[in-house]
N, C-alpha and C positions, 0 to 999 in steps of 0.2 A: 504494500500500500504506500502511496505517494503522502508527501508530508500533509498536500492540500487537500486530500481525500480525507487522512489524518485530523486533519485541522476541521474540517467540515463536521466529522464525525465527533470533533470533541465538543465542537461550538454548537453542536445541534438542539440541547436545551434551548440556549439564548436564541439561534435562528428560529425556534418553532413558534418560541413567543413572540418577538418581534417578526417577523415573516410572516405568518398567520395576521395578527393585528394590523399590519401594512399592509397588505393583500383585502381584508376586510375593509380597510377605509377605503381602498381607491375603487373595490366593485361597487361599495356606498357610494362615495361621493363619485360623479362621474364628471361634474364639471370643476374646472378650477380656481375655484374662489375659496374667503378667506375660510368659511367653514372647514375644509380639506386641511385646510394648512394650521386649522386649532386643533384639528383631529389628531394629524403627525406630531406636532407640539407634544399634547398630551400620550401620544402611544410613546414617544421618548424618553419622556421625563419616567413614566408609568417602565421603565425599561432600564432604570438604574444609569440614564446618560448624565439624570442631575438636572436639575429646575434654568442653572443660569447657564447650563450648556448647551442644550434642548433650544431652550429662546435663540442663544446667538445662533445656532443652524437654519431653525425658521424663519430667523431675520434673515439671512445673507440667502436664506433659498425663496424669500418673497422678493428681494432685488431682484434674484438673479429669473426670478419668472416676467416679473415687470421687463425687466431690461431685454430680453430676449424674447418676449408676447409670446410665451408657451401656455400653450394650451390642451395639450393630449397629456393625461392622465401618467400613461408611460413615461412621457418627458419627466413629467415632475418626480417620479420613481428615480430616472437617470439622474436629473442634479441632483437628489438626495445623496445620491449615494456619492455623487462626485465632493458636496462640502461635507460630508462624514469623513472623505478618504481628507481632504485639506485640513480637518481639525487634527490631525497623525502626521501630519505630514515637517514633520522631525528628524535627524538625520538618527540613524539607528544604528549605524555601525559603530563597533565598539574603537574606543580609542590604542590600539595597541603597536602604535608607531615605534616605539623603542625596546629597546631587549639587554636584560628585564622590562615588561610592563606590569603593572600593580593593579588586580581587580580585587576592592576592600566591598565586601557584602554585610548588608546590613538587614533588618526588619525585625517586628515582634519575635515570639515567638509560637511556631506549631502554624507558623506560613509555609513554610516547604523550604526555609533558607540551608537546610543540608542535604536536600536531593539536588535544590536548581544548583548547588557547589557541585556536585559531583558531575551531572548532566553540562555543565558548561565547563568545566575539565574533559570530558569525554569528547566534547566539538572542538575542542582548541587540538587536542591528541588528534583527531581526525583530520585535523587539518595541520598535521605534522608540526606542532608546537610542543615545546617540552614543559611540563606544568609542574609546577610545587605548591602542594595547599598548605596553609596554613590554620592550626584547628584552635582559635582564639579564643574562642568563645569556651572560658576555662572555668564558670560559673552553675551551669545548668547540668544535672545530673546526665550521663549518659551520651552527651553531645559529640563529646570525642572520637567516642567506641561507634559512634550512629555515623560519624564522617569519616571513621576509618573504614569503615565496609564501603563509601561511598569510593573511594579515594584507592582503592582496591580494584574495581570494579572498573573504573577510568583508568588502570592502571599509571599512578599520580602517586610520588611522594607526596608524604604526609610529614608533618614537624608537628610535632605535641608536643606536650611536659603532664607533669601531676594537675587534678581539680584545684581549682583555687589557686594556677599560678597567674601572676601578673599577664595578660593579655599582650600587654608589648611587650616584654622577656620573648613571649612564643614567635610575635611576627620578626624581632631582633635577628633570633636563631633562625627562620624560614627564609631571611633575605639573606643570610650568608650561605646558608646553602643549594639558593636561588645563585647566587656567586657562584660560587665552586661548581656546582653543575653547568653552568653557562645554561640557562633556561630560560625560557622565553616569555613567560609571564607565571607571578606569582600569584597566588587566589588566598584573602584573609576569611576568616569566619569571623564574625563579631557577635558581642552577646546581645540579645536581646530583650533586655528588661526597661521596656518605654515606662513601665508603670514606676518608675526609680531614675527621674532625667539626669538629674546631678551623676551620679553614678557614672551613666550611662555616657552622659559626655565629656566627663572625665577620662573617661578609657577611650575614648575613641580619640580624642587630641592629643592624647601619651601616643595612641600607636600613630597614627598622622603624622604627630613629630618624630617617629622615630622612622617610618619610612620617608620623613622629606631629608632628616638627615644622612640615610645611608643611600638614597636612591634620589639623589634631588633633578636628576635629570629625565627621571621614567613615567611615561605615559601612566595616568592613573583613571581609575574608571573609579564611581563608586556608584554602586545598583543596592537599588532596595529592592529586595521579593514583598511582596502582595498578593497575598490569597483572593481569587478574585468572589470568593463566595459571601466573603463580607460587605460586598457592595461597595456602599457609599461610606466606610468605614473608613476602605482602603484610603480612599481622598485624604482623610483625617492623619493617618498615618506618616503618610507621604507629607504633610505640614510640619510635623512633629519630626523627622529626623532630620528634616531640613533647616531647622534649627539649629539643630548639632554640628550637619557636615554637609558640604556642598552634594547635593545629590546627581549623580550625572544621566542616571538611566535606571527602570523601570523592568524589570522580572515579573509578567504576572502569571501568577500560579494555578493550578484547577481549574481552568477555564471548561475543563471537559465536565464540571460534576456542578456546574449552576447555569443558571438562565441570568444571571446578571452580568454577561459578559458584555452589557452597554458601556457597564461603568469604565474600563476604558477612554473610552470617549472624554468624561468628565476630570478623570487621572489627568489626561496627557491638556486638555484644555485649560482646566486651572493652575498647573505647575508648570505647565511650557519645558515639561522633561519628558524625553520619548522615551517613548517601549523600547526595550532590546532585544530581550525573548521574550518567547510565553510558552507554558508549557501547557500539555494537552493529554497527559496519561500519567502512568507512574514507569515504564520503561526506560531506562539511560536513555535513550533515544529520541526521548518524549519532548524533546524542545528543541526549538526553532529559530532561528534571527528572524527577529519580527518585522511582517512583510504590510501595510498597511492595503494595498490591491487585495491583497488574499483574504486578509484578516475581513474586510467588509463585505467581500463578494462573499463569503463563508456564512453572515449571517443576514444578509441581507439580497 
């Protein structure tokens, strides 16, 4: 099975309800006035895109019918889907110009932040890059032993130490043996206790500083995972770490096991941070560089 057949199949909750409700408004309304256009408003919002994101698509999709006198049903289906693809339209590829490059992961916790590590270890390997994880996140019972099977599996060194050691001691050690192996991107785990910010961005600026000092030249990524089942959660989320650390991109996770894969839409519009993957199974294999064509035409 191909990734977008994949993709289809994982996003098929979210298509069946928006897809069905989109299909029910346009055989309703058959002419194009503003009733049509409060209809898709509301099947939007009702869709997890988000109240102020929803608006600005049926704003710029009532110009763009004005400005072009469209009038077939169809049409107005076509430009939807074209300013749904323009709200995504972010550059997505990951930053990994220099070698070493540094991808620092971040999110709550019981998002998927130690599969999408292992699964974007296993695409980098595939794509002939030598990877070293780093298992940071030195707080949460089990974390280590749950990244070491991942880190296994990708075949990917792993740098640990004991529960409860210093988070930067761990990525310290993972960048010098990033050195010594001449590898080509490092992957950190971070912890994720939002509910404890102090904490939480305290460790994250210890390790920050300790890879600007030892890598002050290497490409750095940092991706939050987001579960996408929490909806409009996720949004909340993604304000909150962004507090902490410059966020550069966007992991959204389980997309195959909800219907709220609008909320996307409302992530990448409010933060003006793109998607990078998404993932769509539980499979190593299960994730993708995120394609914004694919991703729409999939549920829409």
């Amino acid at each position: 099975m191909g990734f977008f057949d994949k993709l289809k199949q994982g996003l098929s909750k979210t298509k069946d309800s928006l897809d069905e409700k989109m299909n029910n408004a346009f055989s309703i309304f058959r002419k194009v006035d503003e009733d049509l256009l409060e209809e898709l408003e509301e099947i939007l919002i009702m869709s997890d895109v988000g109240m102020d994101t929803s608006i600005n698509i049926i704003s710029k999709l009532r110009s763009k019918i004005k400005k072009e006198n469209i009038k077939d049903v169809e049409e107005v289906k076509s430009a939807l889907r074209e300013e749904m693809q323009n709200i995504l339209n972010l550059n997505s590829n990951l930053n990994l110009e220099t070698k070493p490059s540094v991808i620092l992961i971040v999110g709550v916790n019981g998002v998927g932040k130690t599969t999408s590590i292992g699964k974007i270890a296993n695409r980098l390997k595939k794509d002939g890059k030598e990877v070293v994880i780093a298992a940071a996140d030195t707080f949460r019972a089990a974390a280590v032993e749950q990244l070491e099977i991942w880190a296994k599996r990708a075949d990917c060194e792993l740098i640990k130490k004991e529960e409860g050691t210093d988070p930067a001691a761990v990525v310290y050690e993972a960048i010098q043996k990033t050195k010594s192996n001449n590898a080509d991107v490092l992957i950190c785990d971070t912890a994720g206790r939002l509910h404890n910010k102090k904490y939480l961005m305290d460790e994250l600026a210890k390790i920050e500083r300790v890879i600007e000092k030892e890598l002050p030249d290497a490409s750095k990524e940092v991706l939050i995972v987001l579960d996408a089942t929490t909806g409009q959660n996720a949004i909340t989320q993604v304000k909150a770490f962004s507090e902490t650390t410059p966020i550069t991109g966007i992991v959204l996770t389980k997309l195959d096991g909800t219907a709220k894969g609008g909320v996307i839409f409302g992530i990448v519009d409010e933060n003006k941070i793109p998607i990078k993957f998404i993932g769509v199974g539980e499979q190593i294999d299960d994730m993708e560089v995120f394609n914004k064509e694919d991703f729409v035409k999939a549920i829409l």
